[in-house]
Backbone bond lengths (Angstrom), bond angles and torsions (degrees), N, CA, C in turn:
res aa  C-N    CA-C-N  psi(-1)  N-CA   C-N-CA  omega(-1)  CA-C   N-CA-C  phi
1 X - - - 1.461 - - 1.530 108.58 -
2 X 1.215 108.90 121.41 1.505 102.42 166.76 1.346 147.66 -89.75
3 X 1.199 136.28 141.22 1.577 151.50 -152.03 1.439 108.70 -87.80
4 X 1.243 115.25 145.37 1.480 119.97 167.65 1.096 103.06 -89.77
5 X 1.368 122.47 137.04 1.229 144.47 171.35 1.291 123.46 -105.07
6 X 1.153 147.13 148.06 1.471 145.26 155.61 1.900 129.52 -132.83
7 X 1.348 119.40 -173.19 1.049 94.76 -170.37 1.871 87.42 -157.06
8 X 1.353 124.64 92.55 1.483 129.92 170.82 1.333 121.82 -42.79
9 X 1.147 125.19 127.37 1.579 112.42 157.46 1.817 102.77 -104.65
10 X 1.111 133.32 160.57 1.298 128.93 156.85 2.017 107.55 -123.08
11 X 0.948 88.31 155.44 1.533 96.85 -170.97 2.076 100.73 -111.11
12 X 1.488 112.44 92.73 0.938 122.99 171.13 1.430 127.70 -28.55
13 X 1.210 102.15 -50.14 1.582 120.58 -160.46 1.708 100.03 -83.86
14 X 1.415 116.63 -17.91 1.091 99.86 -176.49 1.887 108.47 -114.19
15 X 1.927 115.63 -8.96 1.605 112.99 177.96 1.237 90.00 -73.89
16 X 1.594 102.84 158.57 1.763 130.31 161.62 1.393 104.92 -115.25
17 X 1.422 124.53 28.54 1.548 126.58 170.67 1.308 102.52 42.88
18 X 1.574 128.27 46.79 1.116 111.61 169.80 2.028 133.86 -90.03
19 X 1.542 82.10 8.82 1.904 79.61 169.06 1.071 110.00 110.43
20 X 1.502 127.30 -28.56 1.374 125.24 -161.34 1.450 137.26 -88.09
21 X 1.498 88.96 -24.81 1.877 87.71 159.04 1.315 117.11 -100.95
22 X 1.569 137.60 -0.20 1.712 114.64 143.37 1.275 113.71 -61.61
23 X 1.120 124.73 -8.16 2.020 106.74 -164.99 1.666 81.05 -109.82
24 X 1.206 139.97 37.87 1.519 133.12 164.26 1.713 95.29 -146.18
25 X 1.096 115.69 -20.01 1.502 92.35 164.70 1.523 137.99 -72.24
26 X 1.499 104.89 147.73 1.922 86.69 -165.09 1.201 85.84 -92.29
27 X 1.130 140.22 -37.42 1.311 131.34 -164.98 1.654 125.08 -85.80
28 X 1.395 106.29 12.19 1.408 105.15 -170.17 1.509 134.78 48.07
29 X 1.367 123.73 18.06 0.996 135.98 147.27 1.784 142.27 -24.17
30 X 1.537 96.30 -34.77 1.164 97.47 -170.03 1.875 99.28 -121.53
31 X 1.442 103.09 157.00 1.745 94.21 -171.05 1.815 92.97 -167.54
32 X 1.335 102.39 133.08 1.860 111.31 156.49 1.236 100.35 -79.42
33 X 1.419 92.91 107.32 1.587 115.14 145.78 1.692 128.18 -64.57
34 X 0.758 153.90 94.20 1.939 135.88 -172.83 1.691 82.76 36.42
35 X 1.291 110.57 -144.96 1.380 107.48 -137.94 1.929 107.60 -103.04
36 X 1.668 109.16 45.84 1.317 114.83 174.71 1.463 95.13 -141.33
37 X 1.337 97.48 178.95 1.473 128.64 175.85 1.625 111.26 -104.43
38 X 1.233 119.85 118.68 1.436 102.62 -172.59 1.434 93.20 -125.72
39 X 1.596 118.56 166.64 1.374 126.57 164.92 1.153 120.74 -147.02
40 X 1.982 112.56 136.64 1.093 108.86 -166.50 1.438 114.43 -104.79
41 X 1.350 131.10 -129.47 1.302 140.29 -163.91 0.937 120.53 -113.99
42 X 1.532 119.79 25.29 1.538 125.37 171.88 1.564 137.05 -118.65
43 X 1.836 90.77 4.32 1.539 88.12 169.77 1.294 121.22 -58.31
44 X 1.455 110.04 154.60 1.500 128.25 174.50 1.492 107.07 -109.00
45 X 1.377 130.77 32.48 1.245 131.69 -165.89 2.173 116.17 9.22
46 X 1.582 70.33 82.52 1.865 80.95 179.30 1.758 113.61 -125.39
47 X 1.542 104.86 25.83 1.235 117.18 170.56 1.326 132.89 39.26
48 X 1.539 109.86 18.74 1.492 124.14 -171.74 1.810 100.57 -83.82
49 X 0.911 115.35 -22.17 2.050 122.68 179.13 1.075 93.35 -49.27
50 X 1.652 112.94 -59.73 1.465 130.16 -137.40 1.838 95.72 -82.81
51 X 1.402 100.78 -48.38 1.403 105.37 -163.39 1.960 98.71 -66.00
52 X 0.920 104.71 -46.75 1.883 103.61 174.38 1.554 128.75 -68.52
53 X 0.897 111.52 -44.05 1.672 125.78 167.16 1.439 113.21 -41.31
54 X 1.545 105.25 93.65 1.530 112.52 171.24 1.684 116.10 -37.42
55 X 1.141 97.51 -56.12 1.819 109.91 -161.05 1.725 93.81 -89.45
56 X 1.316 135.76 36.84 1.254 104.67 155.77 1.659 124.23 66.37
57 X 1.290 102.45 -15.01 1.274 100.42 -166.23 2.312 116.00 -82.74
58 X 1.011 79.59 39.69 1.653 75.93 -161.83 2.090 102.81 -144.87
59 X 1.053 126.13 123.11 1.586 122.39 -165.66 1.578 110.18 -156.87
60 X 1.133 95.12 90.90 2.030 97.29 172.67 1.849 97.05 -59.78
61 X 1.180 98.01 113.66 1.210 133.82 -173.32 1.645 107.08 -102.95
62 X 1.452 124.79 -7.62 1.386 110.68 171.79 1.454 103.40 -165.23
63 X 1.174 131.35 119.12 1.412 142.37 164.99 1.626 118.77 -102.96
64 X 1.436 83.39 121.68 1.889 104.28 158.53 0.732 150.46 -92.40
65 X 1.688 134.66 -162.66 1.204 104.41 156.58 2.363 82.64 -151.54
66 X 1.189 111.87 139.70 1.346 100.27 -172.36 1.881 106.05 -129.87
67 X 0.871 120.81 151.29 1.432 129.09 -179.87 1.309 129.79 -89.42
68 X 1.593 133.70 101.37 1.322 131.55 -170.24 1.626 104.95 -65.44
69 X 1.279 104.79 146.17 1.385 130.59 -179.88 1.425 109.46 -75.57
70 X 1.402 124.46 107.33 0.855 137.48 179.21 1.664 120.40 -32.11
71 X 1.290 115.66 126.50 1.204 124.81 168.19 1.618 133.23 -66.98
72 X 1.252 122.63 147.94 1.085 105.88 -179.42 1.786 114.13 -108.52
């Protein structure tokens, strides 16, 4: 079965690291590092960054879809 995938951009110049799209991500994806916002490899493109983020600064910019490796 295949997975939605996605792929964040955040727009530096415009977050104020204010907190609000890690505490809405389900997947924990997103995290302040020292003094940025970084994102890793686990969005599920579920548009909750985008939809909470006062400043705009945050846009899944690419959706997938990827295939789990068969189990044994």
């Amino acid at each position: 079965m295949p997975r939605k995938k996605g792929e964040v951009a955040i727009n530096h110049n415009y977050c104020k690291r204010c907190n609000i799209c890690p505490q809405f991500c389900p997947t924990h994806n997103l995290e302040i590092v020292g003094s940025r916002l970084v994102s890793y490899d686990r969005c599920i493109a579920c548009y909750m960054c985008e939809r909470y983020c006062p400043d705009m600064a945050i846009e899944v910019v690419k959706v997938y879809y990827v295939e789990d490796a068969p189990t044994r």
